[in-house]
Structure formats: C-alpha cells, structure tokens
C-alpha positions as CSV (number, residue, x, y, z in Angstrom):
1,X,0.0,0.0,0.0
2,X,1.7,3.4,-0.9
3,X,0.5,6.7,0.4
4,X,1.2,9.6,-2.2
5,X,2.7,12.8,-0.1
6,X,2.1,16.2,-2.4
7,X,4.0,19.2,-1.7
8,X,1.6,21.9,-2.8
9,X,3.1,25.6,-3.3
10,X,0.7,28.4,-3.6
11,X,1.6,31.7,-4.9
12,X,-0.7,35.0,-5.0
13,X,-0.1,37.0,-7.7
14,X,-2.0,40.2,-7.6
15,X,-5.8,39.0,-7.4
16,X,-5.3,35.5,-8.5
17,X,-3.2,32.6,-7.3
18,X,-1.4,29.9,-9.1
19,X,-1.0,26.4,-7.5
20,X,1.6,23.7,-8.6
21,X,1.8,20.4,-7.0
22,X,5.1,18.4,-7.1
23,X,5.5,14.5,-6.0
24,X,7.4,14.3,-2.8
25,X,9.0,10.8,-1.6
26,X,6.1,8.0,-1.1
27,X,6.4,6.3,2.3
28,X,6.0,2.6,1.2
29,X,4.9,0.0,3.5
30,X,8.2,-2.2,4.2
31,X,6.7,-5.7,4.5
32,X,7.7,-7.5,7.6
33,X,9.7,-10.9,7.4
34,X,8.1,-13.5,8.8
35,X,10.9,-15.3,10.8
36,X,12.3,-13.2,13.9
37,X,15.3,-11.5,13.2
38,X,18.1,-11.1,15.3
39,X,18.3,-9.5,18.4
40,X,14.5,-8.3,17.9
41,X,10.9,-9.5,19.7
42,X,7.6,-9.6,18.9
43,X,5.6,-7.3,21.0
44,X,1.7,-8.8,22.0
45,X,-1.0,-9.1,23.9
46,X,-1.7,-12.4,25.8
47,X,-5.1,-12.0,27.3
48,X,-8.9,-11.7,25.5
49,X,-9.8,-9.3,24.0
50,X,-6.6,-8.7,22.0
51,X,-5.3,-12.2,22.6
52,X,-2.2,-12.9,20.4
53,X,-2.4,-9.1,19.0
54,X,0.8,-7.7,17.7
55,X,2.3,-4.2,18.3
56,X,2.9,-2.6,14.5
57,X,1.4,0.3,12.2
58,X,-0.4,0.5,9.6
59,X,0.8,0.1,6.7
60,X,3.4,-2.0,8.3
61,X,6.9,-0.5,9.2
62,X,6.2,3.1,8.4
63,X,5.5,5.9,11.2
64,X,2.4,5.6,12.2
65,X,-0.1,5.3,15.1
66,X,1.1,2.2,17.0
67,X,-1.9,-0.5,17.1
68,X,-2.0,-3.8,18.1
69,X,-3.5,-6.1,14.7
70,X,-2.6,-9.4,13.3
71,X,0.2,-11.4,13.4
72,X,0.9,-11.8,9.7
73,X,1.9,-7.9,9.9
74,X,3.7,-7.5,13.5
75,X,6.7,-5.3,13.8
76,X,9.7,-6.5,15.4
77,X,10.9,-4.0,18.1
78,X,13.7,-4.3,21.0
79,X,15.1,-1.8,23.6
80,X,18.2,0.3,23.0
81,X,20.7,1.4,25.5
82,X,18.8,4.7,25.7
83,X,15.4,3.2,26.8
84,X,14.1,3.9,23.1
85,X,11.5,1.2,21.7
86,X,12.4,0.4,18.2
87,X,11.6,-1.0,15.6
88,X,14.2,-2.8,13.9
89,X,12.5,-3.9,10.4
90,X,12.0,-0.4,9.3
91,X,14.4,1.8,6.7
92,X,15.1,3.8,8.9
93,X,14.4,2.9,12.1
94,X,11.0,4.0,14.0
95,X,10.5,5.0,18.0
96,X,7.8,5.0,19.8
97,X,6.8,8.1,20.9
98,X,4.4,8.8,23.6
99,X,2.4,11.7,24.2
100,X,3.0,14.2,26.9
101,X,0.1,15.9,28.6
102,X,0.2,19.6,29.2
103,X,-0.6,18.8,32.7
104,X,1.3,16.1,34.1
105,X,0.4,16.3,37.3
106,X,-3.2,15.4,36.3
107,X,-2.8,13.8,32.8
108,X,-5.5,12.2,30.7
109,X,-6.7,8.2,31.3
110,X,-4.9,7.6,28.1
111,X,-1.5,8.6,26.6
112,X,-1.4,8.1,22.5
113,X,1.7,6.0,21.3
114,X,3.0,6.3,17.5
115,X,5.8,5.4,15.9
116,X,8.5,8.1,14.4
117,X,11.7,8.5,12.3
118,X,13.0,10.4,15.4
119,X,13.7,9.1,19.0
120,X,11.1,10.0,21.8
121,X,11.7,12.4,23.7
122,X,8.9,11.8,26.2
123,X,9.8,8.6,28.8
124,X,11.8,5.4,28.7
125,X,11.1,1.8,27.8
126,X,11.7,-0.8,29.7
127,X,11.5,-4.6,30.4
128,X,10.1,-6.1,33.2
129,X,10.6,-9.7,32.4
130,X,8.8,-10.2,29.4
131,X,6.2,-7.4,30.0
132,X,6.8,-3.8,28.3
133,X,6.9,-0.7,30.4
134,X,7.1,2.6,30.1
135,X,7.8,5.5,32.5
136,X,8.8,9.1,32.8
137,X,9.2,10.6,36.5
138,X,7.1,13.8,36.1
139,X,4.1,11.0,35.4
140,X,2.9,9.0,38.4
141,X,1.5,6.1,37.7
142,X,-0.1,3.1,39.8
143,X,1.4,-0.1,37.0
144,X,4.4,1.1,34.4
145,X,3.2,-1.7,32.7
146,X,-1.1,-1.1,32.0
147,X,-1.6,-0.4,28.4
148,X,-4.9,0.3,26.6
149,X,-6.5,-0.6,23.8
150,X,-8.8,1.4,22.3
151,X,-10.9,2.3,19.3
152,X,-9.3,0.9,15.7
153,X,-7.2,-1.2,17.9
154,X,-5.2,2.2,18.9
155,X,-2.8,1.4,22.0
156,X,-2.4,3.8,24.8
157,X,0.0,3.9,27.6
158,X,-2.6,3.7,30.7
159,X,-2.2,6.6,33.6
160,X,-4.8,5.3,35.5
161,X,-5.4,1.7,37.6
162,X,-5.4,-1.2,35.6
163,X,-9.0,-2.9,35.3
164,X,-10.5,-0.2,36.9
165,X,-12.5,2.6,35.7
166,X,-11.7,1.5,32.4
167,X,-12.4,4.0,29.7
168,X,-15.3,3.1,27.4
169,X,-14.4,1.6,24.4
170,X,-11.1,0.1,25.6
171,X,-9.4,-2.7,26.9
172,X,-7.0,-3.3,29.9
173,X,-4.1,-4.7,28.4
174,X,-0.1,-5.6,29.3
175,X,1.9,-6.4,26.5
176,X,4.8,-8.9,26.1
177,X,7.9,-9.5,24.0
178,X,7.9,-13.4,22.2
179,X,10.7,-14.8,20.4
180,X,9.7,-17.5,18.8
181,X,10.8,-17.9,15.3
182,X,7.5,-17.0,13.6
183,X,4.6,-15.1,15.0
184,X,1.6,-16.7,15.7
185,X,-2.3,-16.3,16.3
C-alpha cells in the first residue's frame, strides 16, 4: 500500500493565485519478514480481548499510530541502551513516541503511542521480564506496565489503575515480548 505525499506551493499574484503540485517521496509500507530477526521481539498481547495481537502500524513498518493487529503484519521492536523502543525492520528505524500531557500532574486516562523516524523524547522503555513498560518521572502512575487498547485497535499507555475505571471503548491490556521464530495467532 503506498500513500502519495504532495507538496503543494501556492503563490498570489495580484488577485489571482497559481497552484503547482510536485510528487514528494512515497512512504511505502516495508513488509515485515516472517521469521524473527536477530536480536528483535515480537511485541503482543496475551489475554482476551486482543489475545495474540501484535504491536505494529499501519501500513506496516512506516510511522504511524502504534496499534495492536494481526500477526501476519507485526513489527519487530527491541530496547536500546537509551530506553528507546524500536523498531528494527523499518528503513530507517521507527521509536515509539508517547504523548506528553500539558498537565502532568493530572494527565488524561490515556496517553497516545506512535511510531516516528526520530527518537522519543517523552519517557523510557523498559522490560520487566517479558512485560513492556514505560515511565517518565514527572508522570505517576499506579502499573508502568497497564496499556490500553482502544478504538481501531489504537494502544495507549494507561495513567490510570489497571481494570478499573476503564475508559469506554477500551481494553486493559499488558503487552509482552515473544521470540519464537514465527509469530503466531
């Protein structure tokens, strides 16, 4: 699937105006192999309703909203030194950013999470045995490790308590590296 990116210019001469459109790069979905490569995880869910949904975007490989979706198109992603989630199938490399909320002290229930050519500048990544977390000090929260999973399968980092109060439309979710050799359903 290609998306087309325009780069439209528009001049105003005197009372009129003259528009001219040039093709930028496409960003091209960069399919994802289907044996694990080195040094990478999958990223998924392991309880209903998301069971054996896998962290990606889509298209595949390309920044994006991050959303957990099938297995037959799940990123591959480790940690680097840094505490930056990334994935490591994409030319070049994507982060995951999280959002930061103008008022931390008091933030929204959920945080969105996308993935960018740049590295996050928001929070660090971490593993806690097989279970992703993420945490920044100036955000308190109860579990570093409650996710949500919301409308179009949209994942959120979670501020509030996990399976409680969830927000309508979502589901309480932690998510988990695998490393078998293929993904699976």
């Amino acid at each position: 699937m290609h998306s087309h990116l325009l780069l439209t210019t528009t001049l105003l001469l005197g009372a009129g105006s003259l528009t001219t459109a040039s093709p930028m790069p496409q960003a091209t979905s960069i399919p994802t192999p289907t044996t694990l490569q080195s040094g990478a995880y999958w990223i998924r869910a392991v309880v209903a309703p998301n069971y054996h949904k896998y962290l990606q975007t889509k298209p595949a490989n390309i920044p994006g909203v991050a959303i957990l979706e099938s297995h037959t198109t799940a990123g591959q992603f480790n940690i680097d030194s840094s505490g930056q989630l990334v994935n490591k199938v994409s030319n070049p490399p994507l982060y995951m950013w999280v959002e930061e909320p103008a008022d931390k002290a008091n933030p929204p229930r959920t945080l969105a999470t996308w993935f960018n050519a740049t590295k996050n500048p928001f929070g660090t990544f971490a593993w806690q045995g097989d279970t992703l977390t993420w945490s920044v000090p100036s955000v308190k929260r109860q579990n570093v490790a409650a996710w949500l999973v919301c409308k179009d399968q949209k994942l959120y980092v979670n501020t509030g308590a996990y399976g409680y109060q969830t927000p309508s439309g979502c589901a309480d979710q932690t998510i988990h590296y695998y490393n078998d050799k293929t993904a699976n359903n």
